[in-house]
N, C-alpha and C positions, 0 to 999 in steps of 0.2 A: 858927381855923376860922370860916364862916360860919354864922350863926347862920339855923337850920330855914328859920325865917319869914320869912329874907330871898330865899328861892328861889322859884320859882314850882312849882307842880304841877306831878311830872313831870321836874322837872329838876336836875340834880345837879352842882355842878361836878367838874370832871374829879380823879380822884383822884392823885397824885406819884407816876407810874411809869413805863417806858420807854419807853411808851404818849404819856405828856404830852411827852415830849423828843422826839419826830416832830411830834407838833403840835405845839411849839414849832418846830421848824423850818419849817413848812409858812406859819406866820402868819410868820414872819422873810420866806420867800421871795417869797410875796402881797406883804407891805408893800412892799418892797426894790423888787422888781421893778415891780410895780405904781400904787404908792401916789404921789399926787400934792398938788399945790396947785389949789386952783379960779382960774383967771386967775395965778395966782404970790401970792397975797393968802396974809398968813399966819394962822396959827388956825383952816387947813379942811384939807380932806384930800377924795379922791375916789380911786378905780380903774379907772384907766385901761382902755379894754377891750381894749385889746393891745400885745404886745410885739412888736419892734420897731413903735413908732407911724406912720404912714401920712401923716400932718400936725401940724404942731409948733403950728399957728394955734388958739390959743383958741378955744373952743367948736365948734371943725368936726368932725363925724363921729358915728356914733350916740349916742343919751342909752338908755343902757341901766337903768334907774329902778330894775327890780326886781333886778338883777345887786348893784345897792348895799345894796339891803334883806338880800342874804343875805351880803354880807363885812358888814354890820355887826352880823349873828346870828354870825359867825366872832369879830370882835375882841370882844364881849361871851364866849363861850367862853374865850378867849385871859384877857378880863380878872377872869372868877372862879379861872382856874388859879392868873393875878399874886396874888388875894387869898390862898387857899386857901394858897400856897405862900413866900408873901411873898417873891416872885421874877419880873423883868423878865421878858418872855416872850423878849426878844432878850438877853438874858445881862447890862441894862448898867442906866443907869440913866434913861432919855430917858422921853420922854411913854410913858404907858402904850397897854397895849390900848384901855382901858373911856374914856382921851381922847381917844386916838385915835377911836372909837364915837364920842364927843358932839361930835368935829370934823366926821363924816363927815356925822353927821346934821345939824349947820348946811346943811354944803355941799350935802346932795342938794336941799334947799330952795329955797340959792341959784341952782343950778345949774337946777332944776324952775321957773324962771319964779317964786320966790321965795313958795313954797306945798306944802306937803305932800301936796296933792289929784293926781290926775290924771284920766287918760281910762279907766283899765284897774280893775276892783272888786279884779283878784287880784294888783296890786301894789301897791296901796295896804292890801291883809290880810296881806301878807308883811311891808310896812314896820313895821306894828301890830303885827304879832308880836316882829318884832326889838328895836321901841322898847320895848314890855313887857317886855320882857329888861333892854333897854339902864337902864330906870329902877329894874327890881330892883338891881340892879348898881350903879348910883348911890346905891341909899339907903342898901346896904350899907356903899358905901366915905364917904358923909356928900358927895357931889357936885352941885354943880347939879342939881336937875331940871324947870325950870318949861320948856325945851324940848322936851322929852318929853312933860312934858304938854299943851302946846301942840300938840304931833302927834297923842297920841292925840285930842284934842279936837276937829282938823280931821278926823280918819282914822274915827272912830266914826260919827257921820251920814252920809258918805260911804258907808259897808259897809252901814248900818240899811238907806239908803234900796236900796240894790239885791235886796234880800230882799222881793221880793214874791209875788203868788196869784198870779202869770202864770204858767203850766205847773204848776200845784200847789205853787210854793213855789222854794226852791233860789235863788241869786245869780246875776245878769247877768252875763256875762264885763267887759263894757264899757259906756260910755255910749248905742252905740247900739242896745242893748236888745233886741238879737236872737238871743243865744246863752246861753243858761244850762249853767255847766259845773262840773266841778268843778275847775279850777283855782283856780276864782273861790269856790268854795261851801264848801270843804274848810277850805285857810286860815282864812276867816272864822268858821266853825263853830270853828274851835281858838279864835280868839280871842276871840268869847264866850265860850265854855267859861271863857276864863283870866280874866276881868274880872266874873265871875258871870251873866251873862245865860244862864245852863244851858238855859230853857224854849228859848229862839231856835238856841244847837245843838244841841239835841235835833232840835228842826223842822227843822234840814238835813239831820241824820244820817240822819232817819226819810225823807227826800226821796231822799238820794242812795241812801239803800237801796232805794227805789221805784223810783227811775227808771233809775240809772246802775249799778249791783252788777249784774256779772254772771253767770250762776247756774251757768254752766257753768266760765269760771274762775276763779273769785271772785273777781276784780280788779275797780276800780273803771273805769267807760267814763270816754270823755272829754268827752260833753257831749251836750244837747240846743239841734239850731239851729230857730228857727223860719223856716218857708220856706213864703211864700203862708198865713199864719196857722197852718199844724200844726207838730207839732213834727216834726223828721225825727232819731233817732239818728244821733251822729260814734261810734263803738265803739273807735277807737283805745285803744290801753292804754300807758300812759306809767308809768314807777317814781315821778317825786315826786306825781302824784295820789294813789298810795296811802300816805304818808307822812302828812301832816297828816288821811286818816279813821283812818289808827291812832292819832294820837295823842288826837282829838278825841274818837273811841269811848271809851277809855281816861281822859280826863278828865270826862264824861259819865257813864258809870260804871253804867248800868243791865246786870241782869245780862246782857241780851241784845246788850247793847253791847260787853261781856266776851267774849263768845263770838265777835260778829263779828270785833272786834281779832284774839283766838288764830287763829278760820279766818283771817283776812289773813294772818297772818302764815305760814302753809303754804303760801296760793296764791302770794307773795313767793316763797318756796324754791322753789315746782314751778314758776310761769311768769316768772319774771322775774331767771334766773341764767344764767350760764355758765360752765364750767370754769377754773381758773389753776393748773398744779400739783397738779390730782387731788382741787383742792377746788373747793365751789361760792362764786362772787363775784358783787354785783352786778353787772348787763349795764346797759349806756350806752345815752344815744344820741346820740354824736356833740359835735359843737361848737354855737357858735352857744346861741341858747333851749336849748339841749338837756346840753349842756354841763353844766348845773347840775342836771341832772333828780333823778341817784342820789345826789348829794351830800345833796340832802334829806329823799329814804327814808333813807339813813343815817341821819342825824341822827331822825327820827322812831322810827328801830329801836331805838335807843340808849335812846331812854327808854322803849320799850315793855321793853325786855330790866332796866331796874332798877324797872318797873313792879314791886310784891308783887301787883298785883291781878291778874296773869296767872301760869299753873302755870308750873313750874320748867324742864319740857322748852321750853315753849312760850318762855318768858326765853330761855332756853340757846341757842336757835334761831337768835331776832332778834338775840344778843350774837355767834353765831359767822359769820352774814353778816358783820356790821358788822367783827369783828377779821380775819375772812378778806377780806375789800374793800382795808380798810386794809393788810394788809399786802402786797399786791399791788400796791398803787398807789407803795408805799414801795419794791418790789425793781424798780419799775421807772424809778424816776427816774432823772433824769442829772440832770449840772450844765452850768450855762451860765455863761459870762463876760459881768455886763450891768455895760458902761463897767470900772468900777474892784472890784467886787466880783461874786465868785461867786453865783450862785442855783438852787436848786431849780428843776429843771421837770419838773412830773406829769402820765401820759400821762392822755390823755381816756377811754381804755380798759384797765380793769385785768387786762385777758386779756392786751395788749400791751404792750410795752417803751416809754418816752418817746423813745426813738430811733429808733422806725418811727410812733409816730404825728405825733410834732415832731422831726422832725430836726433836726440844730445847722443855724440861717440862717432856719429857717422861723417864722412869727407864730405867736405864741401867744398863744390868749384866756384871759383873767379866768376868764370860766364856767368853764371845766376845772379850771384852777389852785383856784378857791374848790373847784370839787366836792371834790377832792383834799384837801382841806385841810378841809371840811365830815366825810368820812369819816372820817380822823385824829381831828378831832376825838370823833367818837359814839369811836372805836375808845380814844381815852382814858376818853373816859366809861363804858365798859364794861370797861374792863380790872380 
């Protein structure tokens, strides 16, 4: 087993039960299907962002930055299961998960114009989260980690410098300093929290509560743009915004911080479900950026639900979205023939069948597939 102190707050690897054998599958079908060389170079790994590919030409077609940061929070899950259980996550004995993780993280580097920075604050807080993962996981298994460190060391100044007094506080979406939101401000609030700088997400939490909570239904908005100098409200409400202020609330840990995580997680239930079978599941939105939205409130649920710091209904709650998600997304997969092996493919909507939302011939994106597999995962770790 792994030892307390090698986890980070908050997260638990997934326990050995029927639970982990779906997400085993799910990381088998991501990799298979997915999983590439950067140029054919060996020693790296990337995620293709769709199946059937569109052009077979090295480097052509979108660079989806943050899509990588969250399959490398997947094979980090995949690789405490391997620890936990001292077993391949594909049944055999090849590079693991938690290598697989320290190939992908070379490659997004290489692949990034050979830099860990970019143009965007809330993919560069997502990458930091994953790689704070990815280095728990290494020290556990005794693995390299000076590239990890190397990331967080580019990735930290990068997130400081976007947290400024402009609009009372809260992070930049981007370099061009006109949208503060929380996709940008959430994340990075989690990842101080996990590196000890508590006072700095305190100050987001205490921001997003100010600016972006909304009162009527407790979800979090989507951002404040400045326009002609004021600030103008975007109200949009998305499911992964409210995934990283649970968990950050939760890490933070003031009692008022406890309180808003529990209300979250009812305004969760009341606005942001739909029925599968007479139960409630997360609701999507779609493919594309969107593709990955629920996959991340899952994952956030999951460790609010083995939080002790939240009541037992309130646990019970965020544990039975997450298992009722997951199993949804599992009764509705198909299989696909890619070249010489079988693969999982999971619908983008777990209200629907993977055969009405991907039909056999049609492209399928990454985003989905991880969301899929993001679920599973929380759905082991709550099982």
């Amino acid at each position: 087993m792994v030892a307390e102190s090698s986890k980070l707050p908050g997260e638990q690897p997934p326990r050995p039960t029927f639970a982990s054998g779906r997400a085993d599958e799910a990381a088998v079908a991501v990799v298979r299907h997915f999983g590439q060389r950067l140029l054919g170079l060996p020693f790296t790994h990337l995620g293709g962002v769709a199946r059937p590919r569109q052009s077979y030409l090295p480097l052509v077609g979108p660079w989806h930055y943050w899509w990588q940061a969250h399959y490398l929070d997947c094979l980090v899950d995949a690789g405490w299961r391997e620890l936990e259980r001292q077993q391949h996550y594909d049944g055999g004995f090849g590079v693991s998960a938690g290598q697989l993780g320290a190939r992908l993280l070379r490659s997004i580097k290489w692949r990034n114009c050979f830099r860990f920075t970019n143009s965007y604050y809330d993919d560069m807080a997502w990458l930091a989260l994953a790689v704070g993962r990815l280095d728990a996981l290494a020290a556990a298994t005794g693995k390299p980690r000076f590239r990890n460190r190397a990331a967080a060391r580019a990735l930290l100044p990068a997130l400081e410098s976007a947290h400024t007094a402009d609009l009372g506080g809260g992070l930049f979406w981007n370099t061009a300093r006109d949208f503060k939101n929380t996709p940008a401000t959430a994340p990075a609030a989690l990842h101080f929290a996990r590196i000890g700088q508590t006072d700095r997400a305190a100050a987001l939490l205490d921001w997003l509560d100010d600016k972006l909570y909304g009162v009527d239904s407790g979800l979090y908005q989507d951002g404040l743009r400045i326009v002609g100098g004021e600030p103008v409200l975007v109200p949009d409400i998305y499911s992964y915004n409210q995934g990283p202020v649970l968990a950050a609330l939760l890490d933070v840990g003031r009692e008022a911080d406890l309180q808003r995580a529990a209300d979250l997680i009812k305004a969760v239930a009341a606005g942001l479900t739909a029925e599968h079978d007479g139960l409630p599941v997360l609701r999507t939105h779609g493919d594309g950026d969107g593709g990955l939205f629920t996959g991340i409130l899952a994952r956030y649920l999951a460790v609010a639900a083995n939080s002790e710091r939240l009541p037992a209904d309130t646990r019970e709650q965020a544990r039975m979205l997450v298992a009722n998600t997951a199993a949804a997304f599992w009764s509705g997969r198909r299989l696909e023939n890619h070249r010489t092996w079988e693969v999982l493919v999971f619908s983008k909507d777990p209200v629907l069948p993977a055969k009405t939302t991907y039909p056999p011939g049609s492209r399928v994106q990454l985003s989905t597939q991880l969301q899929a597999w993001m679920t599973l995962e929380a759905a082991a770790a709550v099982a």
